[in-house]
N, C-alpha and C positions, 0 to 999 in steps of 0.2 A: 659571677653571679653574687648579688649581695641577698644574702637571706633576710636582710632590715625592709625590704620593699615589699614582702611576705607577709600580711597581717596575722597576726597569732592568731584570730579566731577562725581561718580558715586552712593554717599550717597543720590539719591534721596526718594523720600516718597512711592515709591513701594519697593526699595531697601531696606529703615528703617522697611517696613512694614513684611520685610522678616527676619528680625533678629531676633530670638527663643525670645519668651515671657518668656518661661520656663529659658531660661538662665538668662535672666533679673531677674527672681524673684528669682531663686537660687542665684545670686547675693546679693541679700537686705534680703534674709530669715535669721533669726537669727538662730543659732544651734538650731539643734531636740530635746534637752533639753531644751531649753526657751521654747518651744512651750506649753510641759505639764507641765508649770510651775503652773501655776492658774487652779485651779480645781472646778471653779464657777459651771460650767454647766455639771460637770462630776458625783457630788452630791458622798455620801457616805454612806452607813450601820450605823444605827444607833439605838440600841432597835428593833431589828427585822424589821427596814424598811427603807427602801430606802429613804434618804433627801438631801435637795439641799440646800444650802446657800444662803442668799437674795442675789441679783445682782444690786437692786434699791436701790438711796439712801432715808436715814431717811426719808426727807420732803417728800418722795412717799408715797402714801397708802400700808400699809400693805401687806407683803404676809404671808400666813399662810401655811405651810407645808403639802402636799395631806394626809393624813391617807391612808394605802393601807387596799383593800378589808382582810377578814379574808380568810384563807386556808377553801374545801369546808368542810372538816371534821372538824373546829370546828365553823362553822353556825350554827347558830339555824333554827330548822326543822319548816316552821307551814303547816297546813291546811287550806286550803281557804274553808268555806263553805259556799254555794250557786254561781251559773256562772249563777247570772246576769249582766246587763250592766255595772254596779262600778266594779265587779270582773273582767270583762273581758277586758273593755276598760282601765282601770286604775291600780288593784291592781295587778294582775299579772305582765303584763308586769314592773312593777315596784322592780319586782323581780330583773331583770335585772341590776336595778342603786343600788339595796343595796350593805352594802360593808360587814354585820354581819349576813342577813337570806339569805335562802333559800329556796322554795318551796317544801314540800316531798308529799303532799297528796291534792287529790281533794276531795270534797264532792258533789254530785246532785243529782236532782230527774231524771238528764235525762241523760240516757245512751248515746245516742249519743253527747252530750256535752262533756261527761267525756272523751270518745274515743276520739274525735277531739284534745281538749286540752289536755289531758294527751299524745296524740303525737306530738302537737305542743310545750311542755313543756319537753319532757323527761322522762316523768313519766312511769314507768311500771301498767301491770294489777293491779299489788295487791300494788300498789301508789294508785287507784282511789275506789271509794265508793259513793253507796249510802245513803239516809238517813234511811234506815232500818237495814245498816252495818255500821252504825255512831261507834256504842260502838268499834267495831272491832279496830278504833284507840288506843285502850289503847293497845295493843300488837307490835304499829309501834313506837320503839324506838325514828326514826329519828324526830318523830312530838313530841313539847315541847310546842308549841304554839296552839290554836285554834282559827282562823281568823270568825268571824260569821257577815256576810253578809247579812242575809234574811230580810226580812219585820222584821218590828218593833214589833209585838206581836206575834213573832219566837225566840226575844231573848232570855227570859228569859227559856225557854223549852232548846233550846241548851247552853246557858252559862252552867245552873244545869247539864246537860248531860256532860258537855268538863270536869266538877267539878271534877265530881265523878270518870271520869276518871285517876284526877291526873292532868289534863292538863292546862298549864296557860291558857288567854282566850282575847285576843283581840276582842271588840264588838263592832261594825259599832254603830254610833248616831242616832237619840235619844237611851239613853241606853233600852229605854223599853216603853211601850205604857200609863204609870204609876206610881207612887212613890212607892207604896206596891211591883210590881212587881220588881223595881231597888235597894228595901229593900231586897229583897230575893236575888238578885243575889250576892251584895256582902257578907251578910250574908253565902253563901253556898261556896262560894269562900275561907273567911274566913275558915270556915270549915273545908274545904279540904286543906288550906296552897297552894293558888295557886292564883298568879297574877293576877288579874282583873284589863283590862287597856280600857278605851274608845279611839274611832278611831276619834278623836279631831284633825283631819290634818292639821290645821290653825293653833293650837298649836306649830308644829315643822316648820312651814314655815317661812324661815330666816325674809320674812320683817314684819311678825308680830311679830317675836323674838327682831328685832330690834327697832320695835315702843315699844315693853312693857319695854326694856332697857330704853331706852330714857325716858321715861314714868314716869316709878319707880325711874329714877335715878334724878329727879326731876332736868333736865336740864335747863326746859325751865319756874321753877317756879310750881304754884300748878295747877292741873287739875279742870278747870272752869263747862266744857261743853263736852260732846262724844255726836257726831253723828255716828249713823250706819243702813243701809238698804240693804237688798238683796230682791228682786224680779224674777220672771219667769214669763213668761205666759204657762202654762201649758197646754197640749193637751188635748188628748183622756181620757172621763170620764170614763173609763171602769178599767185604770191604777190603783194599788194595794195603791197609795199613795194618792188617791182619796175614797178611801174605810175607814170609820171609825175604823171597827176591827180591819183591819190590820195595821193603821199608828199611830192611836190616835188622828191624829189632820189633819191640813193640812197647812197652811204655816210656821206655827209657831214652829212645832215642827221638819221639813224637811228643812227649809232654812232659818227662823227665828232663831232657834238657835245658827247660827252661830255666829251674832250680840249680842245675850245674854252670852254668853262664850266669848267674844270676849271683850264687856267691861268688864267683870266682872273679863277678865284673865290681860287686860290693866290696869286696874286701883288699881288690888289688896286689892279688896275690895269687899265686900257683899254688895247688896242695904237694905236698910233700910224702903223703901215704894214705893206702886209701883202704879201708873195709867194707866189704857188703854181703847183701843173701837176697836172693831170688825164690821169689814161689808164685808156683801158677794152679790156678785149680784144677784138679784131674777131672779129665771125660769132658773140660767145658770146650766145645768145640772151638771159641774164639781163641784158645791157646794151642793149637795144634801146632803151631808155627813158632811162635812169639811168646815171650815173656808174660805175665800179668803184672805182678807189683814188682819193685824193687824199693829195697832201704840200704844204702852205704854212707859213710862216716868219710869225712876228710880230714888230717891235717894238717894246718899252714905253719909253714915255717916262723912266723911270728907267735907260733901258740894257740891260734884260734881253732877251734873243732866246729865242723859243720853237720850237720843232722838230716839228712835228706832222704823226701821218701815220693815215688810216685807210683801208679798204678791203674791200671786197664780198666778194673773188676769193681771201683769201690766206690760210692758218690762222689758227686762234684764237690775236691775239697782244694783251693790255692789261698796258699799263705805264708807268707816270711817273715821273720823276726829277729832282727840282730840285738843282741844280748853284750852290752858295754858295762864297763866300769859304774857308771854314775847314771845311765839309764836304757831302754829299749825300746827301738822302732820297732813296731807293728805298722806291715802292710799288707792287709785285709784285700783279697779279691788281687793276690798279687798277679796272675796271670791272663787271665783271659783278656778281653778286644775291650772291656768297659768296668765303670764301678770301681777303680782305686781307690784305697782308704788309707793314708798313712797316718799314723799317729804315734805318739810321744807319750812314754809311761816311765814317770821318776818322781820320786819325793819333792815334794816344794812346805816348807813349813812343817816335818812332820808327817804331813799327808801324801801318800800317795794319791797322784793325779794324774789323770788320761788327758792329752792336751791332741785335739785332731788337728793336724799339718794342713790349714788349706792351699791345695797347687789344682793349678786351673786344670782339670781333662782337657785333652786334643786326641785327635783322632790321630792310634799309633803309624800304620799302614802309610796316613800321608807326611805324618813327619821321617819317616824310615824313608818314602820315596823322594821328600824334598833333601835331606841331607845327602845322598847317592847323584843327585842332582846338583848340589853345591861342590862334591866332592869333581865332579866331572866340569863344572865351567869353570873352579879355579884351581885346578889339578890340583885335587887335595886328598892323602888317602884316607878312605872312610875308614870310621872310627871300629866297626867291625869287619876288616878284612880276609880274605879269606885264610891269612894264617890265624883266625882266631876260633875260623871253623873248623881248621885243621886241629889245634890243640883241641878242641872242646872229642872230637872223632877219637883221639888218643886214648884220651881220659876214658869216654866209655867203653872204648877196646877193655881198658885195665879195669872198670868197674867188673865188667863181665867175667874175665880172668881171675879177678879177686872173687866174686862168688861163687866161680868152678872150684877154686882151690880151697875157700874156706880160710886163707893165713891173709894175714896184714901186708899189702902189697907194697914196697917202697917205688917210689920216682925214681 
């Protein structure tokens, strides 16, 4: 279009506004061959999977290429047993984000549970099971894993059982209510040539992944100091985790642990001696059984002291902090299912500055269940096996020992 054929005195701004856009831009549009010239955003096949090229430059943050889910036929199958609250509000639906399992079988005592969620899950009749058709899983090909979820002095009963089956065996924390009892399970696991992995979900959670990098990789100089605390206030004394049989303990071994796994997976290191004291409040009925708070001291044969405190009784409080030479992580919201905050607090010019660590959240539950899955299709042993649940069973023996006695307990 030549604008010279347009007489001025009719080129007004209604006039201009009437001249095809389309034509204008076919005007300036380069050939339909330029257009597919760059194939940033078109990505390409590569090793079985779809990739895209960076688009940002260097001085950007990283991008790291998606991994695509596995096809369903080659998932690893597990079984979820027991539909309590963690199974239903968390591990399940977790199936959803993995990208290596999938769910093939339920286990309960309650019929109607199994019905509900085996149709909100997909599962057929003979997918679901009770705990008296437990053995029946050795005949369901698709199940290679066994997820055990119950009360803590159920573990060791069903681990031996998933054994014997043949079946690997993912086992919810504390590994068992006991050391002897956590000596048998991987003992019989052994046995049977079949994975034993504890359900350590903090382990695969990118900002505790990223603190123990940092950690280990002694960026910030040596480790002086760990602080870490998790607390609840816990309800209804009638609750199975208020009951000594079934838990073994009560803060220490349910929410306290996390903070002991926790330094002890940071620091990379065993403690060497350990101090603590125990108090429960009188008359309160939820302590009839069970502990309330606990605080004990650790420390590492490298020097570092660690400060740990958890408790039944007290609001919701989770948070860790390693304390180095030249500066301190803080991670904020260290324990629970969401909300991790790491962050970086060190002098830069003078100033002290807070510098917040951005790492992508993932859901812990399906990175804990895809890694137990990668550990099983290339026999690899997971990163929390069950001798890591056995030491951590040790240690609280000796924490508790050290609070009856009152002296500083050596290893």
């Amino acid at each position: 279009m030549h604008f010279s054929r347009i007489p001025l005195s009719v080129f007004t701004r209604r006039r201009a506004l009437q001249v095809s856009a389309s034509s204008l831009l076919l005007a300036a549009a380069p050939p339909a061959a330029a257009a597919d010239a760059s194939p940033v955003d078109r990505g390409g096949v590569r090793e079985g999977e779809v990739r895209f090229p960076a688009i940002l430059k260097s001085n950007e943050a990283g991008e790291r290429d998606a991994d695509g889910p596995l096809p369903d036929d080659q998932r690893v199958g597990f079984a979820v047993v027991a539909l309590g609250r963690l199974s239903i509000e968390q591990i399940l639906p977790a199936f959803a984000q993995s990208k290596k399992a999938k769910l093939a079988a339920l286990v309960s005592g309650s019929p109607a549970k199994l019905k509900v969620l085996g149709r909100q899950y997909g599962l057929g009749d003979d997918q679901l099971f009770t705990y008296d058709e437990f053995e029946k899983l050795a005949a369901v090909d698709e199940v290679r894993v066994i997820y055990i979820v119950l009360p803590n002095a159920l573990h060791k009963e069903f681990v031996l059982r998933s054994a014997a089956l043949g079946k690997h065996v993912l086992c919810e924390k504390p590994m068992a209510t006991n050391s002897l009892d956590a000596e048998a399970m991987v003992g019989a696991c052994k046995e049977k040539n079949v994975k034993l992995m504890i359900a350590y979900r903090c382990r695969y959670q990118p900002h505790h992944k990223e603190l123990m990098r940092r950690v280990q990789g002694k960026e910030y100089g040596s480790v002086k100091l760990i602080e870490a605390v998790n607390a609840q206030n816990q309800g209804d004394p009638s609750q199975w985790r208020l009951r000594q049989t079934l838990s073994g303990g009560g803060s220490l071994p349910d929410i306290g642990l996390y903070c002991l796994n926790a330094a002890r997976a940071t620091l990379g290191e065993e403690p060497a001696e350990i101090q603590a004291a125990i108090s429960s409040t009188p008359d309160d009925p939820r302590f009839r059984e069970v502990e309330e708070s606990v605080v004990w001291t650790m420390r590492f044969p490298s020097g570092a002291l660690a400060a740990l405190s958890t408790s039944y009784g007290a609001h919701r409080a989770s948070r860790m902090a390693v304390h180095m030479d030249e500066a301190s992580l803080i991670l904020d919201h260290a324990f629970p299912y969401k909300g991790q905050r790491l962050s970086l607090v060190r002098a830069l010019d003078g100033l002290e500055t807070e510098t917040v660590i951005d790492v992508p959240a993932k859901d812990q539950f399906a990175l804990e269940i895809d890694h137990m899955a990668d550990c099983v299709v290339n026999n690899r042993s997971p990163a929390t096996p069950g001798e890591e649940g056995l030491r951590d069973m040790r240690l609280m023996a000796a924490i508790y020992r050290a609070a009856e006695s009152g002296a500083r307990l050596k290893l």
